[in-house]
FIKEKOL-851719 format. One line per 8 residues: for each residue x, y, z of C-alpha. Coordinates in steps of 0.2 Angstrom, whole numbers, plus 5000, padded with zeros to 4 digits. Example, Ala and Ser with C-alpha at 12.3 -4.5 7.8 and 13.67 -1.06 7.14 Angstrom:
5062/4978/5039 ~ 5068/4995/5036
This chain:
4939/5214/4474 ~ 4928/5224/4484 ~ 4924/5224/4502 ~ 4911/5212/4504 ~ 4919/5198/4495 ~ 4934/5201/4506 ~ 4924/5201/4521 ~ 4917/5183/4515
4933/5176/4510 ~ 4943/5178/4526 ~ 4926/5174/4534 ~ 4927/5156/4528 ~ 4946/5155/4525 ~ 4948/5162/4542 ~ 4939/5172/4555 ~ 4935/5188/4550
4946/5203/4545 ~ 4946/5223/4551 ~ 4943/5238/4540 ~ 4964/5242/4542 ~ 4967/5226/4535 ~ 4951/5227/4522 ~ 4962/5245/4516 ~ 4977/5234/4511
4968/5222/4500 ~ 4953/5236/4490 ~ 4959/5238/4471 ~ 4968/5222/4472 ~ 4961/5207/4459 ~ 4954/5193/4466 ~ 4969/5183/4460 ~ 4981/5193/4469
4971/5194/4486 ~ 4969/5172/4486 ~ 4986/5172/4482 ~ 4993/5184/4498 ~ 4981/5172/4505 ~ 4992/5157/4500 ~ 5008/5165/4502 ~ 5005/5169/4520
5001/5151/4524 ~ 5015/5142/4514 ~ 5026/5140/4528 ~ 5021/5128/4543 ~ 5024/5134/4560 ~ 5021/5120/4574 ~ 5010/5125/4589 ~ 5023/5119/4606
5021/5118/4621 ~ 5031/5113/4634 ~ 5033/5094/4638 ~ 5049/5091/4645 ~ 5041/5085/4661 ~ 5032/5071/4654 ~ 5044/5070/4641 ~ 5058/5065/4653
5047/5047/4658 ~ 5050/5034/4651 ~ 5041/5015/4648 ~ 5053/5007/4659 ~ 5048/5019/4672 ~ 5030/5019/4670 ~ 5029/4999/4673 ~ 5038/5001/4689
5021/5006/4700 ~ 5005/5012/4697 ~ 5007/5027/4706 ~ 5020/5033/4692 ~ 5008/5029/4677 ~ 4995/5043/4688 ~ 5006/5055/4691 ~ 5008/5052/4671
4993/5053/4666 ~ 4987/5069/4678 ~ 5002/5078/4672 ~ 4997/5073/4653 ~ 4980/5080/4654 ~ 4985/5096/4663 ~ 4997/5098/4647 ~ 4981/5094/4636
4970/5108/4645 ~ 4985/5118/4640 ~ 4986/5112/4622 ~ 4968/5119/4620 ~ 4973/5134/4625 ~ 4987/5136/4615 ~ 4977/5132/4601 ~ 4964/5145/4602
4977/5158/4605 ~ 4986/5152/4589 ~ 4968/5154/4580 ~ 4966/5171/4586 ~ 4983/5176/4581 ~ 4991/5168/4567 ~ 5003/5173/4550 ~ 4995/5158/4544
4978/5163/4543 ~ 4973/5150/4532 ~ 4983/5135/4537 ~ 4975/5135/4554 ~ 4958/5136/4548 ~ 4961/5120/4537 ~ 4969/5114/4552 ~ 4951/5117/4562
4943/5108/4548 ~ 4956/5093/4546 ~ 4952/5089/4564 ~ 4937/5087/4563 ~ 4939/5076/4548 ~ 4951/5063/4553 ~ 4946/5063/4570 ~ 4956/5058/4588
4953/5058/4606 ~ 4971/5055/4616 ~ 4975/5054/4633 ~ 4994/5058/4631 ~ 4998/5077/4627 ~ 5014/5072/4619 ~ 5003/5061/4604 ~ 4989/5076/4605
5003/5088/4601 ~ 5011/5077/4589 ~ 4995/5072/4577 ~ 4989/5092/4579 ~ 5006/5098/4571 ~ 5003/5082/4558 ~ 4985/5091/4552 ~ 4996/5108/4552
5008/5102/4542 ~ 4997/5092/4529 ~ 4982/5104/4531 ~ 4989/5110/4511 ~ 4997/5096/4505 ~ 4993/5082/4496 ~ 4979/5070/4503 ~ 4985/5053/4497
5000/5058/4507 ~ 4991/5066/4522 ~ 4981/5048/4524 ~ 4995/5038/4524 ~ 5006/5050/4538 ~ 4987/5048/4548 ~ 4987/5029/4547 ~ 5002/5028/4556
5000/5042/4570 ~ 5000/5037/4587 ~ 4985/5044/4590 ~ 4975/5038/4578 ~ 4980/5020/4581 ~ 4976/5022/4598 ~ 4960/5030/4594 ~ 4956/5018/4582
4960/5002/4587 ~ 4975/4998/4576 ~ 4986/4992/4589 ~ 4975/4977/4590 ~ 4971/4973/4572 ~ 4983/4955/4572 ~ 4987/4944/4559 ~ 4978/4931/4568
4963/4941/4575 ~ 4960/4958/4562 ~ 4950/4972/4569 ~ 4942/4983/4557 ~ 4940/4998/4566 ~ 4952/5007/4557 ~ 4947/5000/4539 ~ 4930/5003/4541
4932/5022/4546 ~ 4947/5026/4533 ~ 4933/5022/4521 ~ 4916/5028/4528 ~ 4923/5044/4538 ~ 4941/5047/4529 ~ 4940/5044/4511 ~ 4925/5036/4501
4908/5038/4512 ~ 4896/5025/4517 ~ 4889/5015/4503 ~ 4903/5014/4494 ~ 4911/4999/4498 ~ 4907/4981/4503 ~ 4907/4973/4520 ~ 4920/4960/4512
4934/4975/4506 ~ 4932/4980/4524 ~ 4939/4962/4531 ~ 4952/4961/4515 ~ 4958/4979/4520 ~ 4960/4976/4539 ~ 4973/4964/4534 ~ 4986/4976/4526
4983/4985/4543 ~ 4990/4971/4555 ~ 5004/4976/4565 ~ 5002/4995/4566 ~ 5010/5001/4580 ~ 5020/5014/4586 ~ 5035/5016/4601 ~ 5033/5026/4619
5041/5042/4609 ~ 5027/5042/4596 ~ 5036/5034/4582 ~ 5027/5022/4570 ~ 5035/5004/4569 ~ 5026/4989/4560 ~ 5026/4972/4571 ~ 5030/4961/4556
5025/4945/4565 ~ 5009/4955/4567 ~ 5005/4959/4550 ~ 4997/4949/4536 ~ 5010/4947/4520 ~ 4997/4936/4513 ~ 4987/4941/4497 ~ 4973/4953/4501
4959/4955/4487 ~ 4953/4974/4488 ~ 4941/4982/4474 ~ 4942/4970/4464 ~ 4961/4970/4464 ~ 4972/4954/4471 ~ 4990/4956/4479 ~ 5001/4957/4496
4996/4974/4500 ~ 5001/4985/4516 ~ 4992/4999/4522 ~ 4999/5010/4511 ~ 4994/5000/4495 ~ 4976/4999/4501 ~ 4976/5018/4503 ~ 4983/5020/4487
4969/5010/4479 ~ 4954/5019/4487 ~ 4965/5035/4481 ~ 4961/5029/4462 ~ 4943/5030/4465 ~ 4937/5045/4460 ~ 4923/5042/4475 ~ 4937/5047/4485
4940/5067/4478 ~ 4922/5067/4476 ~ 4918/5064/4495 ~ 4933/5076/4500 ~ 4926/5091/4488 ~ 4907/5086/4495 ~ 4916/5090/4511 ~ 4927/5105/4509
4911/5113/4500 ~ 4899/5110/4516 ~ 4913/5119/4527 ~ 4919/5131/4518 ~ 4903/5135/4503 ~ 4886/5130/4509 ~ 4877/5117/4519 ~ 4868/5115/4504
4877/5104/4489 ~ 4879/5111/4472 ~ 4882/5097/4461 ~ 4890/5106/4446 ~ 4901/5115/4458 ~ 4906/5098/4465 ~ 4910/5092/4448 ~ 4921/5105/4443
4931/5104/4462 ~ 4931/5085/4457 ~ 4940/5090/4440 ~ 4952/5099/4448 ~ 4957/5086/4464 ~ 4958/5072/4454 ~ 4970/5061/4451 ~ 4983/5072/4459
4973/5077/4475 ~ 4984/5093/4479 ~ 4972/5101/4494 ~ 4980/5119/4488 ~ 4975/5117/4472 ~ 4958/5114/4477 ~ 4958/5127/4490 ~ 4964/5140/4476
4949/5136/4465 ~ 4936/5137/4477 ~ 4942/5153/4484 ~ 4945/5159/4463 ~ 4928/5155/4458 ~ 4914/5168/4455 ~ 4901/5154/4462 ~ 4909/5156/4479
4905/5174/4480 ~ 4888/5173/4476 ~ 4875/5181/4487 ~ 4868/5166/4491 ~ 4884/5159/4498 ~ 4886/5176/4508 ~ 4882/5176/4528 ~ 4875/5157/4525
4884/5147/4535 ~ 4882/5144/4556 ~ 4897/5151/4562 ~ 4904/5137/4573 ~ 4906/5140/4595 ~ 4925/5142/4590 ~ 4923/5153/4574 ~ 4911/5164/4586
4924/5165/4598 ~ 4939/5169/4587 ~ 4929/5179/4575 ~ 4923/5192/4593 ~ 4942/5191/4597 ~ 4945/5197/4580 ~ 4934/5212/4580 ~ 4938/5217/4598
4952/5208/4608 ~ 4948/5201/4624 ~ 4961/5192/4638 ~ 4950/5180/4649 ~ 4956/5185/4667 ~ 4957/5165/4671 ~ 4963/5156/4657 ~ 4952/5140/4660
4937/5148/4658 ~ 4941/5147/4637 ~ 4937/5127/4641 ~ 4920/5132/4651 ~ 4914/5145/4636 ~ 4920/5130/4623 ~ 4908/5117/4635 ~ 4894/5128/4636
4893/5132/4617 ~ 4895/5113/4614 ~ 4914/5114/4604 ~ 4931/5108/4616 ~ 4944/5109/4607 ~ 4952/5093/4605 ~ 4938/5082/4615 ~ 4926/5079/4600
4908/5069/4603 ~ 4914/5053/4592 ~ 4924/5045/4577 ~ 4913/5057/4565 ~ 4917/5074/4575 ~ 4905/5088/4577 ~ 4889/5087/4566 ~ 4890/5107/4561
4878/5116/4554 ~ 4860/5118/4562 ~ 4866/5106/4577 ~ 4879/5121/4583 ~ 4862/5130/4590 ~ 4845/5124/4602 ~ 4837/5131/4617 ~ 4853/5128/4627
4867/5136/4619 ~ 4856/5151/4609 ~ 4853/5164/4623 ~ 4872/5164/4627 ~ 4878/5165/4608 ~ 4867/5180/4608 ~ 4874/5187/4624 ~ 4893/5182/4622
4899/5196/4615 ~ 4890/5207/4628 ~ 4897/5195/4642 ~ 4914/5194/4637 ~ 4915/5214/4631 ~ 4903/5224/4640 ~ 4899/5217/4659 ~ 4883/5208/4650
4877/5225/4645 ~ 4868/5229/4629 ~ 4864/5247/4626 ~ 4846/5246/4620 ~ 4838/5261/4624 ~ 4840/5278/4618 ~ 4843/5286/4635 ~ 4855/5272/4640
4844/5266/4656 ~ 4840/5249/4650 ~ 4841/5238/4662 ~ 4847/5221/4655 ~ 4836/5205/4664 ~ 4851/5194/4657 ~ 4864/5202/4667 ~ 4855/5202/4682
4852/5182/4680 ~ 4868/5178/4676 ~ 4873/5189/4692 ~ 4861/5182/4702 ~ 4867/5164/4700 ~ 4885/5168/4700 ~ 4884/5178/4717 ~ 4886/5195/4710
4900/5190/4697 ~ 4897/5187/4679 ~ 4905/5170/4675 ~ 4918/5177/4667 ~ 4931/5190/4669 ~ 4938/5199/4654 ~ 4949/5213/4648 ~ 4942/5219/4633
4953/5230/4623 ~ 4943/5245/4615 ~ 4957/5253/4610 ~ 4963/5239/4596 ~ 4944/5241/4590 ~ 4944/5259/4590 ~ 4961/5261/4581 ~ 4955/5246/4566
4936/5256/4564 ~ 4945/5271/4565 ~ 4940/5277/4549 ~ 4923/5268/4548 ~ 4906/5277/4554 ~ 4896/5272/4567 ~ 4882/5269/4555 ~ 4894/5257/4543
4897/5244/4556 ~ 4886/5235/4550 ~ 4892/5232/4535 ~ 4908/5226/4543 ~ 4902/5217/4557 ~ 4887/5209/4549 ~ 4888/5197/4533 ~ 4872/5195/4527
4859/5208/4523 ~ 4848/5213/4536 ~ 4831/5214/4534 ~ 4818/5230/4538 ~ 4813/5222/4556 ~ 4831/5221/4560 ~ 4836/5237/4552 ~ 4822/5247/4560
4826/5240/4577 ~ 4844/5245/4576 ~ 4840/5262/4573 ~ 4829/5263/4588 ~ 4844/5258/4596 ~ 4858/5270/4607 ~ 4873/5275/4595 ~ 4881/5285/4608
4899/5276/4604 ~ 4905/5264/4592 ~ 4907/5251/4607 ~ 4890/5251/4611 ~ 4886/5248/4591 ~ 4899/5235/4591 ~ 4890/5224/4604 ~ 4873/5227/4599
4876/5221/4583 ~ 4886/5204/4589 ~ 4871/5204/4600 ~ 4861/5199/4584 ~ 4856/5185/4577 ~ 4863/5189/4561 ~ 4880/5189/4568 ~ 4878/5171/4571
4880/5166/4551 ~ 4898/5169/4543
């Protein structure tokens, strides 16, 4: 497998990879490298933080006053904030490369918003430990997280009053798609839903005075199905894998939809719906190698984040400021815009968010500075804006570490960043510009390039 096929697979399947690491894997098959892929991520480590604090309330304590519910509920967001950060530390430094990025994306699939950091934990460490497993499994351990009841409704679906919430989005968002089921399997679904509901601890119980044992009539089947029946059923349409490949392809492929592609994912999902065994072929086939695939896809505010991190470590100086670069870029961590999560795509860039994608690296590596000419006096009109609205200090404070960038493009040449840093070809304008450019140090390659807009697509 050669270097650039690497560089694209750990691209999509994580966020980026070094030249050390690139060493390890030359002269190895493509078989061999997917499968060190999948052998690093067969194990599930959950992210923890610590919660004893709001783990030590109780319900019979939170009814006593409303002061006691605040204190709760300051103390839990606090922990979420937390949580956040936890999580983009675990993406920039994880065994199980892979795991967390289907972890990313399975967030932003079955989608929550929670006030309580002891559910957000829990439903995060669900979508870790599913992200590989099988689906029909993965839906049913979803419909009865805390979260998403909450999130969702659930709680008040009745037997006398249903409310659809939940069985509208299982099949529009989850599972089929819209269009693919009536307004009347929506109502008949509901039903099998009644009662979900979970304890103060976070564990599921079903409120069987709540829920409807009555016949439900569901795709043109009739019986007294519960939720997990009705899942099962949309699991034997073949909508269901279609929908999911559709997906995984738009993520992880091209924005762009190849049918044929989708058909052979399709063949290999269904009926069984094993998410490694789809991951494996994607990642296996020639097709997803091929140029037009390469350096396609809008790197996401976090894969921008991450993938910087990964090329040249940083620490932000005050912690918090990883929740103002994630609001500024328009991607928080575990506050999503709605029930169908982040659009992706084009919608990651407009006038507001551009200028700092092109200057992040530069801000969080190099004081804002881009080395641009050759006698190094350019004076950047950025840096001074940003300087001149924060009173003199850039809005961030870093501590870069050169050193871990230096020792990983130890043995790459400062004219061969590019091909390491930069996924997809780059044309004469670009090329011609870049040679115009300072090379007195790798460092100042390094930003210039991640300065590019080129080093927006993964």
């Amino acid at each position: 497998m050669n270097q650039k096929h690497i560089q694209h697979l750990y691209w999509r399947a994580g966020f980026g990879i070094t030249p050390k690491q690139i060493e390890q894997l030359i002269g190895k098959t493509k078989i061999q490298v997917v499968d060190t892929l999948f052998k690093q991520s067969s194990k599930t480590t959950p992210l923890v933080i610590d919660l004893i604090e709001l783990e030590s309330f109780s319900v019979d304590w939170l009814k006593k006053s409303k002061s006691i519910r605040k204190d709760f509920m300051k103390m839990s967001r606090e922990k979420i904030l937390e949580f956040n950060g936890a999580w983009m530390q675990r993406l920039t430094d994880t065994n199980e490369l892979l795991r967390e990025k289907m972890t990313l994306f399975w967030a932003n699939h079955f989608v929550v918003q929670d006030s309580n950091a002891l559910f957000v934990q829990q439903y995060n460490n669900v979508l870790r430990q599913h992200a590989l497993g099988n689906f029909g499994d993965f839906v049913k351990a979803i419909s009865k997280e805390p979260a998403m009841i909450k999130y969702l409704n659930t709680k008040q679906n009745r037997k006398q009053s249903p409310n659809e919430n939940f069985a509208r989005e299982l099949m529009e968002l989850f599972t089929l798609g819209t269009g693919h089921y009536t307004e009347q399997d929506i109502k008949q679904s509901a039903k099998a839903f009644t009662g979900y509901n979970h304890d103060f601890e976070g564990d599921f119980n079903l409120r069987q005075r709540q829920h409807d044992t009555g016949f439900k009539y569901f795709f043109g089947k009739a019986g007294k199905y519960d939720g997990d029946d009705i899942i099962d059923i949309i699991l034997e349409q073949k909508q269901c894998a279609k929908f999911i490949c559709e997906k995984v392809y738009k993520y992880f492929v091209n924005d762009s939809v190849n049918s044929v592609h989708i058909e052979q994912m399709v063949n290999q999902f269904y009926p069984n719906y094993n998410i490694e065994k789809l991951m494996r072929f994607v990642f296996s086939s020639d097709w997803f190698y091929a140029e037009e695939h390469i350096g396609s896809k809008i790197k996401s505010p976090v894969e921008l984040i991450i993938g910087i991190n990964n090329t040249v470590p940083f620490k932000l100086k005050n912690e918090r400021d990883s929740l103002k670069i994630q609001r500024i870029l328009g991607q928080v961590l575990l506050s999503p815009p709605n029930v169908a999560g982040w659009k992706g795509g084009r919608s990651w860039i407009d006038s507001n968010t551009i200028m700092i994608r092109l200057r992040l690296a530069s801000v969080l590596l190099n004081n804002a500075f881009i080395s641009s000419k050759e006698d190094g006096d350019f004076v950047d009109a950025y840096k001074q804006r940003l300087l001149k609205r924060n009173k003199n200090k850039l809005p961030f404070q870093t501590d870069a570490k050169w050193s871990v960038f230096e020792s990983n493009f130890s043995k790459t040449k400062i004219n061969d960043l590019k091909e390491y840093i930069i996924q997809q070809p780059l044309n004469n304008g670009t090329l011609s510009y870049l040679n115009n450019l300072n090379k007195s140090s790798k460092q100042d390659v390094c930003i210039q390039l991640m300065s590019l807009p080129e080093y927006q697509m993964c």
